[in-house]
C-alpha positions in Angstrom: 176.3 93.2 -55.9 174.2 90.5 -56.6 172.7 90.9 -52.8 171.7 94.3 -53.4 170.3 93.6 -57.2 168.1 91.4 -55.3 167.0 94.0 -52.3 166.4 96.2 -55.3 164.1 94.1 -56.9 161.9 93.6 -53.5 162.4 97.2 -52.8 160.7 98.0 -56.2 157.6 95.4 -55.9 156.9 96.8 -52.3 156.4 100.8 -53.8 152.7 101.3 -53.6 151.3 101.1 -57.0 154.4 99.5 -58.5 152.8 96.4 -61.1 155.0 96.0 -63.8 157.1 93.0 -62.6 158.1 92.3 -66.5 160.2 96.2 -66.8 162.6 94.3 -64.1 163.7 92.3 -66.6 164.1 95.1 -68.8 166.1 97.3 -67.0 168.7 94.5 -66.3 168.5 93.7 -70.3 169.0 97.2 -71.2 172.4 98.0 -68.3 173.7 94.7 -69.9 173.4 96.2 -73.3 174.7 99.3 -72.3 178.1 98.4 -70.5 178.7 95.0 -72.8 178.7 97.3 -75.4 181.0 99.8 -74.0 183.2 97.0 -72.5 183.2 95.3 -76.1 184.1 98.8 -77.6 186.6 101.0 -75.5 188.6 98.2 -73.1 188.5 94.7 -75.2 188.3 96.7 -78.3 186.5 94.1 -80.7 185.3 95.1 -83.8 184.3 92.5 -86.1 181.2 89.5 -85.2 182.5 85.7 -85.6 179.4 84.2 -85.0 176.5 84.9 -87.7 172.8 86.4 -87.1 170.8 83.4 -87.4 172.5 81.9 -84.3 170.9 84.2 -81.9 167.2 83.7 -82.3 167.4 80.9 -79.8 169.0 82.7 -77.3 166.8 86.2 -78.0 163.7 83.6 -76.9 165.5 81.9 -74.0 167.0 85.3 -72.6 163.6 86.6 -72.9 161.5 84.3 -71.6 163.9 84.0 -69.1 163.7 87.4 -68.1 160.2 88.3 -68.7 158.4 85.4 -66.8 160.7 85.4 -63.9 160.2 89.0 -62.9 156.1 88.6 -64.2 156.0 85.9 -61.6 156.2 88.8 -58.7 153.3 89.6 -59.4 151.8 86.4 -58.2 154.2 85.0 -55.8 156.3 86.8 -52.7 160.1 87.6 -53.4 161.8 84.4 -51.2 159.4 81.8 -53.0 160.6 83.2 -56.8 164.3 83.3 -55.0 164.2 79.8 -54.4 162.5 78.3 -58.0 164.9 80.1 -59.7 167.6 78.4 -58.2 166.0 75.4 -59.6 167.9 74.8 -62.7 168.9 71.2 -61.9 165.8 69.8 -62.3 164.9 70.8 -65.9 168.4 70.4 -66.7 168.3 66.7 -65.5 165.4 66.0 -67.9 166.1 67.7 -70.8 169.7 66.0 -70.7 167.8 62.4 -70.1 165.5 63.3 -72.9 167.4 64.4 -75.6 170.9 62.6 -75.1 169.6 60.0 -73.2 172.3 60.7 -70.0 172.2 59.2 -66.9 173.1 60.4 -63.6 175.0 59.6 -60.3 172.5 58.4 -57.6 173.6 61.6 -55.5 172.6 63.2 -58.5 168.9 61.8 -57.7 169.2 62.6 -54.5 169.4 66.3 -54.7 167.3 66.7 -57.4 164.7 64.8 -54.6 165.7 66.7 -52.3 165.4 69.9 -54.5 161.7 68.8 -55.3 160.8 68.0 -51.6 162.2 72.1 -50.8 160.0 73.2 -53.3 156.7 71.8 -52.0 157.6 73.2 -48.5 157.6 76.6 -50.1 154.8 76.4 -52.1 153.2 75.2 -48.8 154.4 77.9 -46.9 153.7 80.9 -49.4 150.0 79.2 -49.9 149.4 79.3 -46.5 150.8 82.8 -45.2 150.6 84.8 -48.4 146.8 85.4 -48.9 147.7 86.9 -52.6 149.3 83.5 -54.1 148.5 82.4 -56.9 149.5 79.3 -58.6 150.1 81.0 -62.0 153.3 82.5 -60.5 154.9 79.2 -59.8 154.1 78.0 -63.6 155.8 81.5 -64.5 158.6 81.1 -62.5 159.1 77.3 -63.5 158.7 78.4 -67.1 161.4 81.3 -66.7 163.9 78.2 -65.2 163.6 75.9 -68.1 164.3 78.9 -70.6 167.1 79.4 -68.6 168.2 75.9 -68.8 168.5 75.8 -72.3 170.3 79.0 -72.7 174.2 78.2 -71.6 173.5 75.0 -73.9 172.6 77.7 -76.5 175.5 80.0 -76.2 177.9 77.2 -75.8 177.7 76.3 -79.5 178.5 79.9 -80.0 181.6 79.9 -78.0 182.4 76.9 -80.0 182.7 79.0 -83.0 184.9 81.2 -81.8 182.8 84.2 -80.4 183.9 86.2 -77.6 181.8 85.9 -74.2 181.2 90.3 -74.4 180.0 89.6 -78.3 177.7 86.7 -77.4 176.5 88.9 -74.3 175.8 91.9 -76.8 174.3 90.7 -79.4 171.8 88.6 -77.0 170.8 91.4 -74.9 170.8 93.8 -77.7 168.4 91.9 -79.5 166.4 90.7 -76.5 166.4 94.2 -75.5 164.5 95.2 -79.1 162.1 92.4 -79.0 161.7 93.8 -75.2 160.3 96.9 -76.0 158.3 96.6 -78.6 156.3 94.4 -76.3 156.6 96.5 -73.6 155.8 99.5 -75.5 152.2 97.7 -76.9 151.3 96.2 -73.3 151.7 100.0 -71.9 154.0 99.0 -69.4 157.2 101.1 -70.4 154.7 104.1 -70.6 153.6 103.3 -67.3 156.8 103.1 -65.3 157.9 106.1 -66.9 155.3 108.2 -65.6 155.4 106.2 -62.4 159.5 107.1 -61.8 158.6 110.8 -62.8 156.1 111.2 -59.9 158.2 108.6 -57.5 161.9 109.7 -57.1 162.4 107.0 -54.9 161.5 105.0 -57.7 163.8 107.0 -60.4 166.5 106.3 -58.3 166.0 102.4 -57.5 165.8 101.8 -61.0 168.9 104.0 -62.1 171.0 102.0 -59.4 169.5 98.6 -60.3 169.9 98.9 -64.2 173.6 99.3 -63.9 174.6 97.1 -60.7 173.2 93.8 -63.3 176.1 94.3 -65.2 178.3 95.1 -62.4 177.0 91.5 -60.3 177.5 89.6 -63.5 181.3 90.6 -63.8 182.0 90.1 -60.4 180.9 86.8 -60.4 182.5 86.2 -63.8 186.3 87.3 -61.8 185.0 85.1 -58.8 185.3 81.8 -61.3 188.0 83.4 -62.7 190.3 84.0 -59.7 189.5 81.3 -57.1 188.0 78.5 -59.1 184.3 76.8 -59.6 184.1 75.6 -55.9 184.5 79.2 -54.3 182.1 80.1 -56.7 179.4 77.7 -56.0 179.5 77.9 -52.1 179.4 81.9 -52.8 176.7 81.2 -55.1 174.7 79.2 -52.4 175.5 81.7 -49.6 174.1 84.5 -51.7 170.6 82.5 -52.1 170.4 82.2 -48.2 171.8 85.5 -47.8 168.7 87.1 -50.0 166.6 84.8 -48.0 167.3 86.3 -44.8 167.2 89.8 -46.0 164.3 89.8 -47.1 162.7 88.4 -44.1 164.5 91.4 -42.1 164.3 94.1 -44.5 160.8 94.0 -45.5 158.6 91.9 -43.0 156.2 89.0 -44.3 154.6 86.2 -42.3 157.0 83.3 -41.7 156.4 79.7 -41.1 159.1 77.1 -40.6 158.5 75.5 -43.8 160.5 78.1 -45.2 163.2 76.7 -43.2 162.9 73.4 -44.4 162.7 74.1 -47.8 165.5 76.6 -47.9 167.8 73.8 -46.1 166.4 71.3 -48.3 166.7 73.0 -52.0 169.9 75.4 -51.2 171.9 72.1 -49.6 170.8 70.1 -52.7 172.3 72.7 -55.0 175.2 73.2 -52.9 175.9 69.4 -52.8 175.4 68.5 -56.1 177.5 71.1 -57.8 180.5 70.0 -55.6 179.8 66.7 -57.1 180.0 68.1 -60.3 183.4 69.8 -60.1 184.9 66.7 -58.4 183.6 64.2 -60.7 184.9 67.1 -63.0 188.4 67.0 -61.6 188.6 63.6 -61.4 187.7 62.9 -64.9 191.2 65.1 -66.2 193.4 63.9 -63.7 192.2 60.6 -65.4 193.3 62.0 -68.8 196.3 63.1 -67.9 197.0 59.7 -66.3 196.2 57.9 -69.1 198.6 60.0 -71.3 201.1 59.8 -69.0 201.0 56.0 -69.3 200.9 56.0 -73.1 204.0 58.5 -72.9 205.9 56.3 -71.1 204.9 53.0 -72.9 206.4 54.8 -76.3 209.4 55.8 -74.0 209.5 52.0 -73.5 209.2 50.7 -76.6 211.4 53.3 -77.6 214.5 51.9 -75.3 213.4 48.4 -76.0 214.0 49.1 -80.3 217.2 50.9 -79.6 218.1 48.1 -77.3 217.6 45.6 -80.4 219.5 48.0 -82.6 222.3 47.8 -80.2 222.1 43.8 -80.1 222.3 43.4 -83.4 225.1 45.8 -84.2 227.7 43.7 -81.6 225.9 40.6 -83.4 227.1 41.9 -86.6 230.7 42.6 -85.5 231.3 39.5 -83.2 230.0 37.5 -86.4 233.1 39.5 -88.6 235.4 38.8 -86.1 235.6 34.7 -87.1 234.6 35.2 -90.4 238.4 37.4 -90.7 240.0 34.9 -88.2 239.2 32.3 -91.2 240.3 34.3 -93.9 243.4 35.0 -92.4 244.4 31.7 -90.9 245.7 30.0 -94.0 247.9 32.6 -94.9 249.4 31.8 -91.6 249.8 28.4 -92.3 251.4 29.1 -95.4 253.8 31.8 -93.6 254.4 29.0 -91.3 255.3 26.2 -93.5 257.5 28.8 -95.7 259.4 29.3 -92.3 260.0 25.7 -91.9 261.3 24.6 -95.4 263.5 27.5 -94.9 264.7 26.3 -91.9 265.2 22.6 -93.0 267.8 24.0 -96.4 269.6 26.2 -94.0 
């Protein structure tokens, strides 16, 4: 699904007159809306909001921003290059986490963020040299759109923390992302625009019917991917999508090619792919630590356990073998008596 979201998008950018790269965004915002909401309402059947209204400015901004500039940027750069910076999360995620909470990192960790950074020159390269249209502003859009992007699972974790439901927290985002949305779409002319456009173009009409509602449809998918077969199967499906939408769009809808796209795919897709598996292992590892370690304190109280009841034993056969003399004394004169009554007996008779 998320394969043909992507052809979609290209498909869209290539109709003639087509220039309103930020009513992408949009439509995904507003099929989110729509099916979260009936999701929320008719199959999970939640009612009631845990988390309150002031928590969701922050991610209204990052889901916007997000949005916005990442589809804006195709207006400025060719579909593989924003592709590949938006797989870039790593980098801005790396700093910000250095920055703020003052984290270090694994020296593979450095390694495919370098490798990540060398990948991006090669594209950049490639689409300033075969793309006569590029403009540097699209990169700064598209690097912009990534660092909103960054912040927002951050964001939305605190929400989870409080108890919120992943279909509320995806509601109440998009829903208000999806206001903000158009109102500013509505004053920039560009909802007006495509409108008009899709009435004339049925092509059109119909592209962004399908693509509006396979979003949500992608999303979910994935969502049952982590679900079912774990983070790993969803990271190498993750990466395998990237370089599937890579070569599709090559095929599908022809551009100049150089091989620095092939570098830099290899280079930025293999760093991702590597340093995510090193995340879920070092993940891994660190609870089968904890469970080790509670393991070992388990059976240290088992141990001190059977070592007290030991000492409990100990010193109840203490006790008793202690008695058994202490009676042995009390009773022996009254045997010596018996005895010597016995004999003076015996000496009369």
């Amino acid at each position: 699904f998320f394969g043909i979201h992507n052809i979609l998008q290209e498909a869209m950018m290539k109709v003639p007159g087509f220039k309103y790269g930020v009513m992408l965004g949009y439509m995904e915002v507003v099929g989110v809306t729509v099916c979260s909401y009936f999701e929320r309402t008719f199959i999970a059947r939640e009612t009631e909001r845990v988390a309150p209204l002031k928590a969701y400015p922050l991610l209204t901004f990052c889901l916007l921003s997000s949005s916005a500039l990442s589809n804006m940027s195709l207006n400025y750069i060719n579909f593989p290059t924003k592709v590949v910076f938006r797989s870039c999360k790593l980098i801005p995620t790396m700093m910000a986490a250095s920055l703020m909470n003052g984290q270090s990192f694994a020296s593979i960790e450095y390694i495919c963020a370098f490798s990540v950074c060398i990948g991006l020159v090669f594209f950049a390269a490639a689409d300033w040299k075969m793309e006569p249209t590029f403009n540097p502003i699209g990169l700064f859009l598209v690097f912009m759109s990534v660092c909103a992007d960054a912040v927002l699972p951050n964001a939305q974790e605190r929400l989870f923390r409080m108890g919120s439901s992943r279909l509320e927290v995806t509601f109440f985002t998009n829903l208000f992302t999806l206001i903000c949305m158009t109102a500013t779409t509505v004053f920039s002319g560009d909802l007006v625009g495509i409108f008009h456009h899709a009435v004339k173009d049925h092509q059109l009409a119909l592209y962004m019917a399908v693509y509006t509602f396979i979003s949500y449809l992608a999303i979910t998918m994935h969502m049952n991917v982590v679900k079912r077969f774990g983070g790993v199967a969803s990271v190498v499906l993750a990466t395998a999508r990237k370089g599937m939408t890579l070569v599709l769009s090559f095929i599908l809808f022809p551009k100049p090619y150089s091989w620095y796209y092939l570098v830099g795919a290899l280079l930025v897709l293999g760093g991702l792919l590597i340093s995510s598996l090193f995340k879920i292992h070092m993940k891994k590892r660190n609870a089968a630590l904890i469970t080790l370690d509670i393991a070992k304190k388990d059976s240290e109280s088992d141990f001190k356990d059977d070592l007290e009841e030991a000492d409990q034993r100990k010193n109840l056969l203490g006790g008793e073998n202690e008695r058994g003399p202490r009676l042995a004394s009390l009773l022996e004169p009254t045997a010596v008596q018996t005895r010597s009554s016995a004999d003076s007996q015996e000496d009369k008779t």
